[in-house]
C-alpha positions in Angstrom: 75.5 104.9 71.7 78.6 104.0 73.8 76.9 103.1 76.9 74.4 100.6 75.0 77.3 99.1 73.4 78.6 98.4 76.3 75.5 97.2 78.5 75.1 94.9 75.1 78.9 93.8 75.3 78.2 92.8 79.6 74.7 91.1 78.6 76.3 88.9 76.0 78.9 88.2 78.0 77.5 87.0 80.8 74.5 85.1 79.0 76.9 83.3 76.8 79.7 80.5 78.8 81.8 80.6 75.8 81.6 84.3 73.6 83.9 84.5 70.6 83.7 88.1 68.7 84.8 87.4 65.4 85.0 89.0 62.2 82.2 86.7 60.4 80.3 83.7 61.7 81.5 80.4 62.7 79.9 78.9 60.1 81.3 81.6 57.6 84.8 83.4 59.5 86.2 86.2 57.5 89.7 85.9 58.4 92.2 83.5 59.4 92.9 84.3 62.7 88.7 83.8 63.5 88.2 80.6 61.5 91.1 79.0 63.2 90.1 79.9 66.8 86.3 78.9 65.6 88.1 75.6 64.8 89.7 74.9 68.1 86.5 75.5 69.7 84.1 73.0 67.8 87.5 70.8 68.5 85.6 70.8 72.0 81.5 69.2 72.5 80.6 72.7 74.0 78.3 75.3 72.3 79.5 78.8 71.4 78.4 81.8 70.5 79.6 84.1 67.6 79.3 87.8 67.4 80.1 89.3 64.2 82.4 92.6 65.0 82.2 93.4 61.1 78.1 93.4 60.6 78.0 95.6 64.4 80.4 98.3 64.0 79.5 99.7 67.5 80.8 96.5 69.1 84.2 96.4 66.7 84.7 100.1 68.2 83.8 99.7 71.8 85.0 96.0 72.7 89.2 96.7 72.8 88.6 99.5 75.1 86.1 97.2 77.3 88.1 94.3 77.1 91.9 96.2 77.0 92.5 94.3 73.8 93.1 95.4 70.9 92.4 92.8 68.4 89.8 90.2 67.3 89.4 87.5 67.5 88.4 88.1 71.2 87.5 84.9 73.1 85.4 85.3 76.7 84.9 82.1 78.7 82.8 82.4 81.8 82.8 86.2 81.9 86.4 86.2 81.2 88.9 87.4 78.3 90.8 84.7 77.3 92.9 85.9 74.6 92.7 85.9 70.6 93.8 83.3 68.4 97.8 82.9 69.7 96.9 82.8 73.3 94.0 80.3 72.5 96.3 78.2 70.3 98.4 78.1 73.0 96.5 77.2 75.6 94.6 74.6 73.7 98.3 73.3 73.2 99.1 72.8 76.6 95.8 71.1 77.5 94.7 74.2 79.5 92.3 75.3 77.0 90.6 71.9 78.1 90.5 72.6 81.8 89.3 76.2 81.6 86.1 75.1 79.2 85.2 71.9 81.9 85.5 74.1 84.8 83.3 76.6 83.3 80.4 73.8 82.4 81.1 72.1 85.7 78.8 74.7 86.8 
C-alpha cells in the first residue's frame, strides 16, 4: 500500500501546479490552519487543487515522510513543498508568495 501511496502522492504532484493537502475541501476546510491557507490561495486568480488527508488515510500517513513534514496543511507549487499555513502566511506577506505562483504559470 505504501508504494501506491506514494506513486499517487508523485502523480498528483506533478499533474497539479498548485497541490494543497488539507484536512477537508476548499470549499469545506476542517481546520483553521487549511481554511486559512485555502484563503490566501483563492486570494490569487490561479486554480488549485485540494486533497483531503482526512477522507485518504493512506496519504495523511505516507505524505510527512515523503515530504519531510510533519504537518498539514502541506502546500506543493510546481513540484515543490512550500510550507504549511505559517510559512505560506509569510510568504504571501512579503510578496513572495506572488512571485513563486507567476513564475510557476509563466510556464
Amino acid at each position: 500500500m505504501t508504494e501506491d501511496t506514494l506513486k499517487k502522492i508523485q502523480s498528483e504532484i506533478e499533474k497539479n501546479k498548485i497541490l494543497l493537502f488539507m484536512k477537508g475541501t476548499p470549499e469545506t476546510p476542517r481546520c483553521g490552519f487549511s481554511a486559512a491557507t485555502v484563503e490566501i490561495l483563492k486570494s490569487y486568480p490561479y486554480a488549485f487543487k485540494g486533497i483531503d488527508v482526512l477522507s485518504n488515510p493512506d496519504i495523511r500517513e505516507v505524505l510527512p515522510n515523503y515530504s519531510n513534514w510533519p504537518t498539514f496543511p502541506q502546500l506543493f507549487v510546481g513540484g515543490k513543498l512550500i510550507g504549511g499555513c505559517d510559512i505560506v502566511s509569510e510568504l504571501n506577506e512579503s510578496g513572495e508568495l506572488k512571485t513563486i505562483l507567476e513564475e510557476v504559470f509563466k510556464n
